[in-house]
TIZA-641567 format. One record per residue (C-alpha): residue in three letters; x, y, z. Coordinates in steps of 0.25 Angstrom, whole numbers, plus 5000, padded with zeros to 4 digits. Layout:
AlaXYZ ...
//
This chain:
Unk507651014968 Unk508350874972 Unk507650774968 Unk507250674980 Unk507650524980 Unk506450444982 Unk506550284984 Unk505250204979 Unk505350094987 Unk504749954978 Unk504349804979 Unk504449744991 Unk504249635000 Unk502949624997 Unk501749544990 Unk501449684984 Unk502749694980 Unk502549684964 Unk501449794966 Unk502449864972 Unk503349874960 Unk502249914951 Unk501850014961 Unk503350084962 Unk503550084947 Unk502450174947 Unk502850254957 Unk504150254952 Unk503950314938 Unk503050424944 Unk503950474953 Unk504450624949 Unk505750594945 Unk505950754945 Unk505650764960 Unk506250614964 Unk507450514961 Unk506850384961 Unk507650264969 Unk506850134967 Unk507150024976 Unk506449884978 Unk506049784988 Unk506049634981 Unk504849524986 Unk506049464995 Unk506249605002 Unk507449644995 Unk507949794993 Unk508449854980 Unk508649984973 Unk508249974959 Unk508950074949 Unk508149994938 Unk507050024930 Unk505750064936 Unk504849974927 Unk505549854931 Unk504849854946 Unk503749774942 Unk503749624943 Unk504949644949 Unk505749664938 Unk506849784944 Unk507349664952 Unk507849574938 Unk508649724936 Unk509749664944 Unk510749784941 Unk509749884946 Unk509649814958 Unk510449874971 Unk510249814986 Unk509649954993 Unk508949955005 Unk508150075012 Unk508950115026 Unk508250125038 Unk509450205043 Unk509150365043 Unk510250425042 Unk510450345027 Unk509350385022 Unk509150305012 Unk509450175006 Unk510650095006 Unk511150024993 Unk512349914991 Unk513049954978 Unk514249874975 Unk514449824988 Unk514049954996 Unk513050025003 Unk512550144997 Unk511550245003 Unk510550324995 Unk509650435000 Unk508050434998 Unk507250555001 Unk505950475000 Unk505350324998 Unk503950284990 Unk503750144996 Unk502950074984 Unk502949944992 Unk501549884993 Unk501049765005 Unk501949725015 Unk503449775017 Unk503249905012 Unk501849955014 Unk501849915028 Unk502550005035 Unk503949925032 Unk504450005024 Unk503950125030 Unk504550105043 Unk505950065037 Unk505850225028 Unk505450285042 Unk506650225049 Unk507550285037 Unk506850415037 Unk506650425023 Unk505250495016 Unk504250385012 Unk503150385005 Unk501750335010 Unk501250295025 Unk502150285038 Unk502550165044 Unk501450145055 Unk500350185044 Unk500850085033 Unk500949975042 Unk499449995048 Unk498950025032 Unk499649905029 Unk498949815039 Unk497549775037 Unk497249745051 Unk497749875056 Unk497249965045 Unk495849915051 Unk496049925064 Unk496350085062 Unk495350115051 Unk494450035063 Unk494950145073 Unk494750275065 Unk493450235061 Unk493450215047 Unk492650115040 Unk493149995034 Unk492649825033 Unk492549735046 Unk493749665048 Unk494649555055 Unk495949525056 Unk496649395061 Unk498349365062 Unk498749235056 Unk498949195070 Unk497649225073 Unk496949165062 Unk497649035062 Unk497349025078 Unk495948995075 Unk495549005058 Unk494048965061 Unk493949075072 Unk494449175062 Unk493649145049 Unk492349135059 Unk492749285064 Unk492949325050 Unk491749275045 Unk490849335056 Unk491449475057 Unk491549495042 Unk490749395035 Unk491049365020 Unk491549405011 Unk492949425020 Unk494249505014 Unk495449435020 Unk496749505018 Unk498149505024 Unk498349625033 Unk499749685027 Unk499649655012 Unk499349755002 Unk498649744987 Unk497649664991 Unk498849534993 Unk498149424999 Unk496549465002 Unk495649354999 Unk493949385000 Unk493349255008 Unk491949225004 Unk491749105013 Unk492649045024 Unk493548965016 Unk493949085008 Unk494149145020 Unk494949025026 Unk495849055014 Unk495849205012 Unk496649205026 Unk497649115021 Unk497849185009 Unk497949325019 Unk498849255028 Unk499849235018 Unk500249375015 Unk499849415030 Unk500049365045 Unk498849445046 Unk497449465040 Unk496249555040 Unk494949515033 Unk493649605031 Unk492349615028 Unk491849625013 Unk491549775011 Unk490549794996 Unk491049944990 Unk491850004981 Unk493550004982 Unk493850144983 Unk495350184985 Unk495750314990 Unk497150384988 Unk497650455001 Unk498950545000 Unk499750655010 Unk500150655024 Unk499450735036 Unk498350785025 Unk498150665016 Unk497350675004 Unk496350574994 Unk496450564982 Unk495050514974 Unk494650374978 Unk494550264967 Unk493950154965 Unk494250004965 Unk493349914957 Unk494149784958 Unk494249674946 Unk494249574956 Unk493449534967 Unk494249624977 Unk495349714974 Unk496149604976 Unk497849594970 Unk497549554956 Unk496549664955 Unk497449774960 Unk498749724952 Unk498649624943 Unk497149624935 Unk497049774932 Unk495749764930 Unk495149834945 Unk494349944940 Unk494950094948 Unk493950204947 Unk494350344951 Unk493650414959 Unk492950284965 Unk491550264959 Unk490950344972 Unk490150444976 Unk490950594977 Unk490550594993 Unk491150444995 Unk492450464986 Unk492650594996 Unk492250495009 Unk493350415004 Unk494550515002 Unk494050555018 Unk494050405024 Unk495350385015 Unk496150505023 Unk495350465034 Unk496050325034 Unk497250365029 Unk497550465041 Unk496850345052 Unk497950255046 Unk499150365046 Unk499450365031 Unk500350455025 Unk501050485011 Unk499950405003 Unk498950285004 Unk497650224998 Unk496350205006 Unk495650105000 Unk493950095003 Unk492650025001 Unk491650124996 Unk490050064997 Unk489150174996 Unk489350275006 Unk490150175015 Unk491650185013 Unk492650075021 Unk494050075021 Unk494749955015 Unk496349995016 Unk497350095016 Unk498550065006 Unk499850145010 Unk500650114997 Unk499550094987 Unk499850054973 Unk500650124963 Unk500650064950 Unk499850104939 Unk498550054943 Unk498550094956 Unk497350174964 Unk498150264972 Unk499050344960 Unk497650334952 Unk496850394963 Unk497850504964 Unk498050534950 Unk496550544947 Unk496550644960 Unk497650744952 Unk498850684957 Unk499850604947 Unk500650504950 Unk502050564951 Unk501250684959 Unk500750574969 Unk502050504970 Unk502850654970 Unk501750684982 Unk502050534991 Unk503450564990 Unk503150724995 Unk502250665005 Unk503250555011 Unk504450665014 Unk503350765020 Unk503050645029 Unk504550615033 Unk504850775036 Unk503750765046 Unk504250665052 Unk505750725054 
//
């Protein structure tokens, strides 16, 4: 059998974008290269497109980008009937045919349904959420006005433009107080990987978690303090989605905030989660439940509060982390699924998707 070409698509324009890198070298080394040619192309922090015929281990900390001869301006085409992407080589434009594209592009401008919408266009398989469903997922605001609507539980919250709060501060901070007492999360509505959220125990720290929010949003959304366990949920397939066993988060810092996710090392991961048998069962349900409400397909991971026999939704990640300590490749390992089956199986899933579509 021919083998496919898949373009793993990296970096980014981003504030996750270094994750990202991490993320794809992962990816890229599971990837059966029995079943699959790999073409790796990536996004620098200013936007810019190359393929990179260099050496995988290089993606981190950007390093593939000092590989200057392994650097070729490429861009995906929006334009059907290519197919693919266009490449200058010597002066000239060169098209090369993808069967499929992994996206391992975290946050803003390649979670968001940036991305997505430009692989639609080109009417080439990707993996993960549609357009619609990674843009709503993506955004805070609107992920909680639908989980609202389908009734499934999840913290108190507000959400205020810039515009909004900078018409009237004191209004805001009085609202926010009120409606969701302290202590209050604050975090910009499109950002990823916990970029940018602040806790505000009193008003001046809530004063300034909104700056600190505004500055990688025009948009923020800020919640009620919710006491349980973090329990994650790995959720894959299409029209009949599965769950993997859900884990367990026990954060080495006061939230799971940036440093505790990348940086430290030090967050405790506990599979399954350290609940009962009934609630790990509840939260594989309330995981599809959300899943399907938001109109996720291909892969994402629901993320929860567990106290007790309360469960509340906290997000829905439609390109969760990859790299080596990430929850959703763990999650699916320990449920009997390695990593280059899963990756074998996101791929499988994203060109079912496009046929359907056709």
């Amino acid at each position: 059998m021919d083998k496919l070409t898949v373009l793993v698509l990296f970096g980014g324009k981003s504030s996750e974008h270094d994750v990202s890198c991490v993320s794809a070298s992962s990816v890229i080394a599971n990837i059966p290269q029995d079943k699959y040619d790999i073409i790796k192309m990536g996004i620098t922090k200013d936007g810019a497109w190359y393929r990179f015929n260099g050496d995988t281990a290089l993606l981190p900390e950007d390093k593939w980008l000092e590989d200057a001869a392994n650097l070729v301006p490429a861009f995906v085409s929006p334009d059907p009937t290519l197919g693919g992407i266009v490449e200058t080589v010597n002066g000239e434009a060169r098209v090369t045919k993808i069967d499929v594209v992994f996206p391992v592009l975290h946050g803003k401008n390649g979670e968001d349904g940036t991305v997505q919408g430009l692989l639609q266009l080109a009417e080439i398989p990707y993996v993960g959420c549609d357009m619609t469903s990674s843009a709503a997922c993506m955004d805070k605001a609107l992920t909680n006005a639908l989980a609202d609507r389908a009734g499934i539980p999840q913290a108190k919250w507000l959400s205020y433009t810039e515009h909004e709060y900078r018409s009237n501060p004191h209004k805001a901070l009085d609202e926010c107080v009120e409606k969701l007492g302290y202590p209050i999360f604050v975090k910009p509505a499109k950002a990823g990987s916990s970029v940018g959220i602040s806790k505000a125990n009193d008003l001046n720290e809530l004063a300034d978690a909104f700056e600190t929010a505004f500055a990688n949003d025009s948009k923020v959304v800020l919640e009620e303090t919710v006491i349980g366990s973090e329990v994650e949920c790995a959720v894959l397939g299409n029209d009949e989605p599965v769950a993997a066993t859900p884990g367990e988060i026990a954060p080495c810092n006061d939230f799971y905030d940036f440093d505790a996710k990348y940086v430290s090392g030090d967050s405790g991961l506990f599979i399954p989660a350290r609940i009962s048998e009934d609630m790990l069962k509840k939260v594989q349900k309330e995981a599809i439940r959300a899943y399907k409400a938001l109109g996720c397909s291909g892969f994402s991971r629901v993320d929860f509060f567990v106290n007790g026999e309360e469960i509340k939704l906290n997000e829905i990640n439609t390109i969760p982390g990859f790299t080596s300590i990430s929850m959703y490749p763990k999650l699916w390992a320990h449920s009997g699924l390695a990593y280059p089956e899963l990756i074998d199986k996101l791929l499988c899933l994203a060109i079912e998707k496009r046929a359907r579509e056709i």
